[in-house]
TIMI-2910 file (N, C-alpha, C, CB; in pm, 1 decimal, decimal comma, always signed):
<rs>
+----------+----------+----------+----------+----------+----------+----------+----------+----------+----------+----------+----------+------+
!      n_x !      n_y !      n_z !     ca_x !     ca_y !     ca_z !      c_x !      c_y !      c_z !     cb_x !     cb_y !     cb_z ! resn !
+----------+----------+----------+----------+----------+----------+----------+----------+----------+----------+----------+----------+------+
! +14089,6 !  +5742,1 ! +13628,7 ! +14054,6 !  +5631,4 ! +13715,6 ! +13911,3 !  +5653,0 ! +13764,1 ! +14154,3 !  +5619,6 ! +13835,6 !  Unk !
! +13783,7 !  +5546,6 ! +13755,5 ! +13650,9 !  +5558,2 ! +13794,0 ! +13697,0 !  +5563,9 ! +13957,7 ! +13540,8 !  +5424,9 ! +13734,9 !  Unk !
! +13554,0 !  +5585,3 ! +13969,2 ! +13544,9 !  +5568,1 ! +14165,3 ! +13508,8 !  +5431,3 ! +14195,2 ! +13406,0 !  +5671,9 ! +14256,8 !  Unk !
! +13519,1 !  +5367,1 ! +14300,9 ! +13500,7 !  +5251,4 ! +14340,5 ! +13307,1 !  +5278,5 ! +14416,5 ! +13652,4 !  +5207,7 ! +14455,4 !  Unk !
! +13252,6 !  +5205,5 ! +14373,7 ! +13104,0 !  +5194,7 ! +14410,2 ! +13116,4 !  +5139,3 ! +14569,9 ! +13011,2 !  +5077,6 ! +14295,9 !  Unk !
! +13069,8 !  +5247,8 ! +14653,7 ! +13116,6 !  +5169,9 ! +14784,4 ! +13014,4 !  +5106,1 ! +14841,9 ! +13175,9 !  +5253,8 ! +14891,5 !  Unk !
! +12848,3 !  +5099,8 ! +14810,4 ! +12763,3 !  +4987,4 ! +14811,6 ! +12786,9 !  +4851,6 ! +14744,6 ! +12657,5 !  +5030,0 ! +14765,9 !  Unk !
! +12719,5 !  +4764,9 ! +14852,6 ! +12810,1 !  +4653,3 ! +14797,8 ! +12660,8 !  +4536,3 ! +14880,1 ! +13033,3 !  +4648,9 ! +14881,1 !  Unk !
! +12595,4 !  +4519,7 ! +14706,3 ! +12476,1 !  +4400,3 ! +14748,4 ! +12491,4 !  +4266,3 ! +14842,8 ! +12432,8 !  +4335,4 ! +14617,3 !  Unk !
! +12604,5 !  +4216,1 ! +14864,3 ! +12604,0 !  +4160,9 ! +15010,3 ! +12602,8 !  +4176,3 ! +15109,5 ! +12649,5 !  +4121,8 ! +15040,1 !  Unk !
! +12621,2 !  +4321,0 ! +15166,9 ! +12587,3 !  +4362,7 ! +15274,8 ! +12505,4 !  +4407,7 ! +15329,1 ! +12627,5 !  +4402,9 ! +15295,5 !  Unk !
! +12388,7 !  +4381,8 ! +15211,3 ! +12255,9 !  +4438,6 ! +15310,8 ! +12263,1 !  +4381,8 ! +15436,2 ! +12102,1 !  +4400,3 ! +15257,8 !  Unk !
! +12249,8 !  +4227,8 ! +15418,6 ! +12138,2 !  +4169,4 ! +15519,1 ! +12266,4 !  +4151,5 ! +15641,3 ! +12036,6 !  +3991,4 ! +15454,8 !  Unk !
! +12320,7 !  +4153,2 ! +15693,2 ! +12401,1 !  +4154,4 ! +15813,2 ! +12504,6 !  +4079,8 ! +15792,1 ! +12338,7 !  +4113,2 ! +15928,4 !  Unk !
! +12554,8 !  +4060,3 ! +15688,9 ! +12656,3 !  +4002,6 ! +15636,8 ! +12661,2 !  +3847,6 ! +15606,6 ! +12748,1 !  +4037,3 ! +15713,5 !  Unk !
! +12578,9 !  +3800,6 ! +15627,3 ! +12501,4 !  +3662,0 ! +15645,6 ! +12493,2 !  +3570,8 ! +15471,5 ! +12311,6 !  +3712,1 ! +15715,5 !  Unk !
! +12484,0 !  +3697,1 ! +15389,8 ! +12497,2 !  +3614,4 ! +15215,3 ! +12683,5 !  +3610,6 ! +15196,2 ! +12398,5 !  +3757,6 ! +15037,0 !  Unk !
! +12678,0 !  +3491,1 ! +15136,1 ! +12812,3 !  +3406,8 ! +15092,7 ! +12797,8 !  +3381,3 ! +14952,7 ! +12834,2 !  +3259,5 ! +15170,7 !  Unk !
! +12953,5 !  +3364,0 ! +14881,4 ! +12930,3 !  +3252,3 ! +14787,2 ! +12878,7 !  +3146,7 ! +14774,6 ! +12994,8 !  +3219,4 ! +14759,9 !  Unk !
! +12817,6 !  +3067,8 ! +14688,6 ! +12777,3 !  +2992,8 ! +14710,0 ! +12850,9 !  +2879,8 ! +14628,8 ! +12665,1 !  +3021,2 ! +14707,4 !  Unk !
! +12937,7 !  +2948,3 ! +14576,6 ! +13065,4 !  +2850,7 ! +14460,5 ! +13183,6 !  +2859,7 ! +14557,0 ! +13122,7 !  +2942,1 ! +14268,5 !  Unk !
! +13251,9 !  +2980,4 ! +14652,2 ! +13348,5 !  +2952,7 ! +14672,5 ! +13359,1 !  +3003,3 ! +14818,4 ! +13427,2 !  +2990,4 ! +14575,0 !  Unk !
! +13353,7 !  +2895,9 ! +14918,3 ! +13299,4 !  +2949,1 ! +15034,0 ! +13449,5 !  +3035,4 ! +15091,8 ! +13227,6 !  +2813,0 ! +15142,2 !  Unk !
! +13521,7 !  +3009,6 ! +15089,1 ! +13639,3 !  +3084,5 ! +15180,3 ! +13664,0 !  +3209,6 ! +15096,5 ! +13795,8 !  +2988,9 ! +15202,5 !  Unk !
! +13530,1 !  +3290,8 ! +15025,8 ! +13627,3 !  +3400,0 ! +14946,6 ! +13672,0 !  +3485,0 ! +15028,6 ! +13566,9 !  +3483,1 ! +14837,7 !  Unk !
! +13768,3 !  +3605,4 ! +15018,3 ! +13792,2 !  +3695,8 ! +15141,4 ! +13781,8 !  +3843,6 ! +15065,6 ! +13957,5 !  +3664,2 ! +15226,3 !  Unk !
! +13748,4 !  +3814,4 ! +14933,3 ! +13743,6 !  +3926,9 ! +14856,4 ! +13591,9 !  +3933,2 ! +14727,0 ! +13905,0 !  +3923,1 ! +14783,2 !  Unk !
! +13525,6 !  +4034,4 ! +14741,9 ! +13418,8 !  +4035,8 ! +14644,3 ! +13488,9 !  +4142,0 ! +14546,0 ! +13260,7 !  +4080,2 ! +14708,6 !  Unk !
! +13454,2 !  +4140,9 ! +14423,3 ! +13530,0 !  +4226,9 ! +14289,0 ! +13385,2 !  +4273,2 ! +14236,0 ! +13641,7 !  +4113,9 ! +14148,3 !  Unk !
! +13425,4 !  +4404,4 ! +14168,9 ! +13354,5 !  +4471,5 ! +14043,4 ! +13345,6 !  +4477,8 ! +13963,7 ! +13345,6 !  +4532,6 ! +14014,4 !  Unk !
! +13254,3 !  +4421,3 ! +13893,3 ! +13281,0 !  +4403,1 ! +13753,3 ! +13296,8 !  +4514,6 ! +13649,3 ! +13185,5 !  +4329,2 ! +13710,9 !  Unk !
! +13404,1 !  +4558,6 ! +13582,6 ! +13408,4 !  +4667,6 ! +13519,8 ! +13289,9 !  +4678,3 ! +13388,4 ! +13554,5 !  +4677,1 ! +13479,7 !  Unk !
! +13216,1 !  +4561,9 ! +13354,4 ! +13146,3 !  +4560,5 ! +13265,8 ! +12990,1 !  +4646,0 ! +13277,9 ! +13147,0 !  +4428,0 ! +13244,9 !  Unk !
! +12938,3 !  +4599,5 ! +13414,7 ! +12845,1 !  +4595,0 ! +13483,8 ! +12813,7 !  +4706,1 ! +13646,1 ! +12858,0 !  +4456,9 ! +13496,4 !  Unk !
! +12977,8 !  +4723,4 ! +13659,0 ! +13018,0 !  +4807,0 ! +13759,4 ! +12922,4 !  +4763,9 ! +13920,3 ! +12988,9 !  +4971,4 ! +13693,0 !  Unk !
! +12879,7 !  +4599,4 ! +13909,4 ! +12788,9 !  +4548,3 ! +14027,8 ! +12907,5 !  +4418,1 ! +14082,1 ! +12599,6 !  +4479,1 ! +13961,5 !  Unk !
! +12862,1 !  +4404,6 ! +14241,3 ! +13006,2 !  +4320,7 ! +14281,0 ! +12960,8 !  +4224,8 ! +14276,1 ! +13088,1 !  +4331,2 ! +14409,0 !  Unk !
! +13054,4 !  +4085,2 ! +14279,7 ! +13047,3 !  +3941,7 ! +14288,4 ! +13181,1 !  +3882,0 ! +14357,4 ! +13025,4 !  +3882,8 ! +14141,7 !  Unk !
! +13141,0 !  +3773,7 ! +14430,7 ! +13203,4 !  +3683,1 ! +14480,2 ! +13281,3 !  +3585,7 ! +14374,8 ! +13113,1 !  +3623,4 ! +14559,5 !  Unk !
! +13227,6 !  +3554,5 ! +14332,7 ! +13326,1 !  +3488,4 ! +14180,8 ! +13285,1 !  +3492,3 ! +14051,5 ! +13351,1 !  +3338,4 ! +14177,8 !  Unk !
! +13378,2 !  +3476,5 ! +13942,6 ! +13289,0 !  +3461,0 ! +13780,4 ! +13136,6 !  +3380,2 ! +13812,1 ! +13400,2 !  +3335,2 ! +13642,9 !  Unk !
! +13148,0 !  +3305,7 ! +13832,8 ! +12997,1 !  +3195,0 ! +13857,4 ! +12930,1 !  +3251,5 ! +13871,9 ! +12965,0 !  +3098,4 ! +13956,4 !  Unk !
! +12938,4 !  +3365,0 ! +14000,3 ! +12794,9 !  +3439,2 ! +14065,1 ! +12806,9 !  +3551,9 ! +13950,0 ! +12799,4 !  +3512,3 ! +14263,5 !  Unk !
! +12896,6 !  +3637,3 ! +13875,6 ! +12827,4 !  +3689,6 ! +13798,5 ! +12761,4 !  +3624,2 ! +13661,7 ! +12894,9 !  +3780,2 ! +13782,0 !  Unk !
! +12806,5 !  +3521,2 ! +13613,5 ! +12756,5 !  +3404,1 ! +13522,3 ! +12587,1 !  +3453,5 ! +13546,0 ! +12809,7 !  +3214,1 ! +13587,7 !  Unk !
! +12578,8 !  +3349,1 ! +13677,3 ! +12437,8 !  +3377,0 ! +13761,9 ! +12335,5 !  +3453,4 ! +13719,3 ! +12457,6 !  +3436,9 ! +13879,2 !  Unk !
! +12385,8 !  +3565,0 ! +13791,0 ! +12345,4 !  +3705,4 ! +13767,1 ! +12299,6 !  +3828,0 ! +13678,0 ! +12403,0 !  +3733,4 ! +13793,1 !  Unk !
! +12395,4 !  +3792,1 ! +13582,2 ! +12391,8 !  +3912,5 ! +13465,4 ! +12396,6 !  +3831,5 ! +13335,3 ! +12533,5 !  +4030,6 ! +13471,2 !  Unk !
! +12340,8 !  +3875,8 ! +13181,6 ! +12277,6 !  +3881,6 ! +13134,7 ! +12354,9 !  +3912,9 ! +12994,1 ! +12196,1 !  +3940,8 ! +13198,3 !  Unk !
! +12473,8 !  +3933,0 ! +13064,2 ! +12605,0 !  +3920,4 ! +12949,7 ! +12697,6 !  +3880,3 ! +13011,2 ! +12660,7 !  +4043,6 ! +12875,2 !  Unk !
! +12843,5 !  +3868,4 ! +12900,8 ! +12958,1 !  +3789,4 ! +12934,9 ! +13031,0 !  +3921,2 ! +13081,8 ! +13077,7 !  +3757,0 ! +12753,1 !  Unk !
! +13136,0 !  +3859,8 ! +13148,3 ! +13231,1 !  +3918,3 ! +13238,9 ! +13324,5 !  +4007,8 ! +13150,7 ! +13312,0 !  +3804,9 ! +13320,3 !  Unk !
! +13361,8 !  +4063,7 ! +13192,6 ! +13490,5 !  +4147,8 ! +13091,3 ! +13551,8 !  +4216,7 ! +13270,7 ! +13402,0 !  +4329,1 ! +12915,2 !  Unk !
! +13677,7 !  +4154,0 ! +13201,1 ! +13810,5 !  +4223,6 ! +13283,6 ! +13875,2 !  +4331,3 ! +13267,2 ! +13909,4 !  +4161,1 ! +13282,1 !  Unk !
! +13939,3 !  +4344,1 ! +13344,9 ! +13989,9 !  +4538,7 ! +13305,9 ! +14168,0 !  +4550,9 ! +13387,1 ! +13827,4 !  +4707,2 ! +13438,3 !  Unk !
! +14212,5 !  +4637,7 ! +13332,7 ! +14402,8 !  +4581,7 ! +13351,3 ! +14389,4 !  +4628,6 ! +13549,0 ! +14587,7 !  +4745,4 ! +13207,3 !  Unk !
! +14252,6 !  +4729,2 ! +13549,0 ! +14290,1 !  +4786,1 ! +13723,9 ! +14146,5 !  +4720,1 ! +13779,2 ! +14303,4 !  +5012,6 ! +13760,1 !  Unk !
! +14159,5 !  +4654,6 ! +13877,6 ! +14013,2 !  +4579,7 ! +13945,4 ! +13992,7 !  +4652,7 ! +14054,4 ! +14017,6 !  +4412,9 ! +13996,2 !  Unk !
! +13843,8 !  +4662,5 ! +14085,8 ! +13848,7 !  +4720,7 ! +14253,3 ! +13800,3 !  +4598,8 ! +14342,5 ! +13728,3 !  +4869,5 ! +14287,4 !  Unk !
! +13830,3 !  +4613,1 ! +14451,2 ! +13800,0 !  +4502,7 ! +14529,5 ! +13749,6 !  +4558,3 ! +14671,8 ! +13926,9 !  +4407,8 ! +14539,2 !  Unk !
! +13665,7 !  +4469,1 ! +14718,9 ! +13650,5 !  +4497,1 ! +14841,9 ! +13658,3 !  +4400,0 ! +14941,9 ! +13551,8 !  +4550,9 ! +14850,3 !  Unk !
! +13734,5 !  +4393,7 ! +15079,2 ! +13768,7 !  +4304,8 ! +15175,2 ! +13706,0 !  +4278,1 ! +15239,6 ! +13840,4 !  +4316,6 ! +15232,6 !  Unk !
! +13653,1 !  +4131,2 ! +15269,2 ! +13552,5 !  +4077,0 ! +15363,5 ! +13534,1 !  +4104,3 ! +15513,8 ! +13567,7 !  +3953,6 ! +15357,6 !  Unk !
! +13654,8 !  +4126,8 ! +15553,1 ! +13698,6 !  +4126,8 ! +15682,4 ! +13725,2 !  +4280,4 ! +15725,0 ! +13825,0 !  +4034,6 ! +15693,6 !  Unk !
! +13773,3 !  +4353,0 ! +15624,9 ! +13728,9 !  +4496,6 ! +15738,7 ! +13658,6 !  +4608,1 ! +15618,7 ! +13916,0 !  +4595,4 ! +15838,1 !  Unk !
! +13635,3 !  +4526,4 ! +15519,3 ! +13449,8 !  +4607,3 ! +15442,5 ! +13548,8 !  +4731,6 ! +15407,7 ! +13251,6 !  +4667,9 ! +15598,8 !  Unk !
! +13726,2 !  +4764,3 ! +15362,2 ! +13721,2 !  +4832,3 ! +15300,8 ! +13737,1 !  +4819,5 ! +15126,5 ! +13783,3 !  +4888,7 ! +15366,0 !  Unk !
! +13706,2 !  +4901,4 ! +15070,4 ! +13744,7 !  +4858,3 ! +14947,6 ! +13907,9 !  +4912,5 ! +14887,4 ! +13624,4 !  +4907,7 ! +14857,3 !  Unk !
! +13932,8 !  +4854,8 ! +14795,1 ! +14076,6 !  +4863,6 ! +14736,3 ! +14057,8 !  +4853,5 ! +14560,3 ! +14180,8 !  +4720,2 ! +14805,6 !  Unk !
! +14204,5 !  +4874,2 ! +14506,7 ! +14232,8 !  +4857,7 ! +14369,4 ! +14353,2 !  +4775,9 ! +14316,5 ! +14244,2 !  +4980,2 ! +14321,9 !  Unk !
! +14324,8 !  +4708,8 ! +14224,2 ! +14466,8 !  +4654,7 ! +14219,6 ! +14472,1 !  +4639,5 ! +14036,3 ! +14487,2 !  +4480,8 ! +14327,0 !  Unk !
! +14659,3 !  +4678,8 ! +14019,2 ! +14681,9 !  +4644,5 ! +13878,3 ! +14666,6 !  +4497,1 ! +13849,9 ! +14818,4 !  +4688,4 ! +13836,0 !  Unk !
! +14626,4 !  +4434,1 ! +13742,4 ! +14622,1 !  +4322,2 ! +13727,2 ! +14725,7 !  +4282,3 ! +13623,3 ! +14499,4 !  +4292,0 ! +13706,3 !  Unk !
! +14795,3 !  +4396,3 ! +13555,7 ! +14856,5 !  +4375,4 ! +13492,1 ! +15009,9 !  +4350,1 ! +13549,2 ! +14824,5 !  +4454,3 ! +13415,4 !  Unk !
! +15036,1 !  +4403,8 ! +13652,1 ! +15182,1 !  +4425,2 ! +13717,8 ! +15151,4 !  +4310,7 ! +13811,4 ! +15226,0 !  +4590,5 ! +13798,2 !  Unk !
! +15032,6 !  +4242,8 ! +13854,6 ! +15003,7 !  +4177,5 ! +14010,0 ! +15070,8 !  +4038,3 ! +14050,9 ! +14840,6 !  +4148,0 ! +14027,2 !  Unk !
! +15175,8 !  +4072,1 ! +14144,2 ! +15216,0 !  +3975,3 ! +14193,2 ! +15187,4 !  +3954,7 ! +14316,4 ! +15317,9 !  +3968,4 ! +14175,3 !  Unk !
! +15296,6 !  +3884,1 ! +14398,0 ! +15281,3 !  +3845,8 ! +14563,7 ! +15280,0 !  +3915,4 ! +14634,5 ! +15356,3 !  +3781,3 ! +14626,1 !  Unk !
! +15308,1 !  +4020,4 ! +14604,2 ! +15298,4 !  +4149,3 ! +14740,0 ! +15101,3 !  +4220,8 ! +14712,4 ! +15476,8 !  +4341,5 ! +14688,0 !  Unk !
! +15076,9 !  +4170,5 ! +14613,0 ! +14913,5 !  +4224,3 ! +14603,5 ! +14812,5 !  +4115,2 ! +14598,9 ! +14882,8 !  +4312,6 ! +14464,9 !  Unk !
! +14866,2 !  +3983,1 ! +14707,8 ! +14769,9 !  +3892,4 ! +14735,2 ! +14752,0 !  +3943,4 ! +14850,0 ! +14793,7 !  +3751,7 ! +14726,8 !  Unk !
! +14723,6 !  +4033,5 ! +14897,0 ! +14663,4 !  +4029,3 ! +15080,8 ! +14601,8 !  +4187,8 ! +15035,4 ! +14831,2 !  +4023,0 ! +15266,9 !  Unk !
! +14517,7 !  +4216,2 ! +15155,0 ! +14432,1 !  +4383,5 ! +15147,6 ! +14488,9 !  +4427,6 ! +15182,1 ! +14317,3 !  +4440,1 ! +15202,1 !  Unk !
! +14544,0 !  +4603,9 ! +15127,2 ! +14614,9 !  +4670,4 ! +15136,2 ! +14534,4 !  +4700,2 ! +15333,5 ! +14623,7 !  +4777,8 ! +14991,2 !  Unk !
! +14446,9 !  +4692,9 ! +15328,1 ! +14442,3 !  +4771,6 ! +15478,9 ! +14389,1 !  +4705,2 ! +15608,4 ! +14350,7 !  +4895,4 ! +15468,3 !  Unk !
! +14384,9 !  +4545,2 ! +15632,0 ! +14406,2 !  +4528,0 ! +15689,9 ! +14497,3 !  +4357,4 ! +15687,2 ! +14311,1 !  +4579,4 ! +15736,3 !  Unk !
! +14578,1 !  +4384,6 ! +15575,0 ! +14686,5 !  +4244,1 ! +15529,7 ! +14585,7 !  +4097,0 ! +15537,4 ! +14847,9 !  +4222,1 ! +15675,3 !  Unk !
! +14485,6 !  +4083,1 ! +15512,3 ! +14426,5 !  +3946,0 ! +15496,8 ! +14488,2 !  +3903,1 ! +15382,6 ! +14272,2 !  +3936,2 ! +15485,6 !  Unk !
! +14536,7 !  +3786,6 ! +15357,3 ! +14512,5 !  +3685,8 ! +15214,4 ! +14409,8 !  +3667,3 ! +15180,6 ! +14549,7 !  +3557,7 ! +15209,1 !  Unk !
! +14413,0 !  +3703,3 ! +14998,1 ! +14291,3 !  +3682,1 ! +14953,5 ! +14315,4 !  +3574,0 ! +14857,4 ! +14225,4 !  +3803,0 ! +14900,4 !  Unk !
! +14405,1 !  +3552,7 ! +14800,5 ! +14470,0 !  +3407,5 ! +14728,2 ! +14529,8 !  +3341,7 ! +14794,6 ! +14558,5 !  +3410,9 ! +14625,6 !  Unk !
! +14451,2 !  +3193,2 ! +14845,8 ! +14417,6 !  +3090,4 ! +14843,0 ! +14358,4 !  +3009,1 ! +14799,9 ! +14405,8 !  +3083,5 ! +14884,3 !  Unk !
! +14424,0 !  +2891,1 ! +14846,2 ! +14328,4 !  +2718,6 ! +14745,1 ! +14189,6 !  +2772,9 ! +14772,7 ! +14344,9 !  +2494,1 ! +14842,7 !  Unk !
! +14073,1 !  +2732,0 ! +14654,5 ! +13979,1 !  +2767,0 ! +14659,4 ! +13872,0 !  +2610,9 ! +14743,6 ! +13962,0 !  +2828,2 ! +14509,3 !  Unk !
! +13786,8 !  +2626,2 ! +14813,9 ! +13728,8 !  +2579,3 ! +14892,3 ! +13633,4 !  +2595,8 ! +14827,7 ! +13737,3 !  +2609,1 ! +15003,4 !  Unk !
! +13567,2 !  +2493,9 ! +14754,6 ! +13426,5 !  +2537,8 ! +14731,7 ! +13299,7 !  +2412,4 ! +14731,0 ! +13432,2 !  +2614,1 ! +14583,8 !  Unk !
! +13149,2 !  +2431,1 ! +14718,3 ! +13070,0 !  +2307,1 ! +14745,9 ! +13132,3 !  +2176,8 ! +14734,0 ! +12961,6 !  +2302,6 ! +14662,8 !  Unk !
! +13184,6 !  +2201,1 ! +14613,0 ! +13210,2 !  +2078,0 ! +14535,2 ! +13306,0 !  +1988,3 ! +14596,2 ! +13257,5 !  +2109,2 ! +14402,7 !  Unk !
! +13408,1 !  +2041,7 ! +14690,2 ! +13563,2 !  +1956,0 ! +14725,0 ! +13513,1 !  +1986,6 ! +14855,1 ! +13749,6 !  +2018,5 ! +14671,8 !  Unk !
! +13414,9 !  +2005,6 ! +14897,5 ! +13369,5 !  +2012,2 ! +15111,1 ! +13405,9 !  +1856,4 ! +15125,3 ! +13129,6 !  +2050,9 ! +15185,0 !  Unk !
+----------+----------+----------+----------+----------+----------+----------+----------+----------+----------+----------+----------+------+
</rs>
């Protein structure tokens, strides 16, 4: 199992950068390809310079108390929609520019 990268390019600036595709995210992911985080496929689209590639274990990190986590994607059901450490939902209807 890699380590989870616990810098995380949205948090420089005081927490103030968002998606800009999906405003209610509650979770930013790592891309196992690239091993750099994003708010959704789009922003890495954006960003990088090749395709996304998924991986069966994701790491994630929680908006709301900035820790990070892991999750199987292969086993993932309803008990691994919320952060293991401080229970937020992170799957929900997506909210984004487009449907404001």
């Amino acid at each position: 199992m890699s380590s989870i990268v616990r810098w995380h390019p949205l948090r420089q600036t005081n927490n103030s950068i968002m998606c800009k595709h999906i405003t209610n995210a509650q979770v930013s992911f790592q891309a196992p390809c690239c091993k750099r985080w994003f708010d959704c496929s789009e922003c890495h689209f954006e960003m990088s310079s090749h395709r996304q590639q998924w991986a069966a274990e994701m790491a994630f990190l929680c908006k709301q108390c900035s820790k990070p986590f892991r999750k199987d994607m292969v086993t993932f059901d309803e008990e691994d929609e919320s952060c293991p450490h401080c229970t937020i939902g992170f799957i929900q209807p997506v909210i984004s520019v487009n449907n404001l």
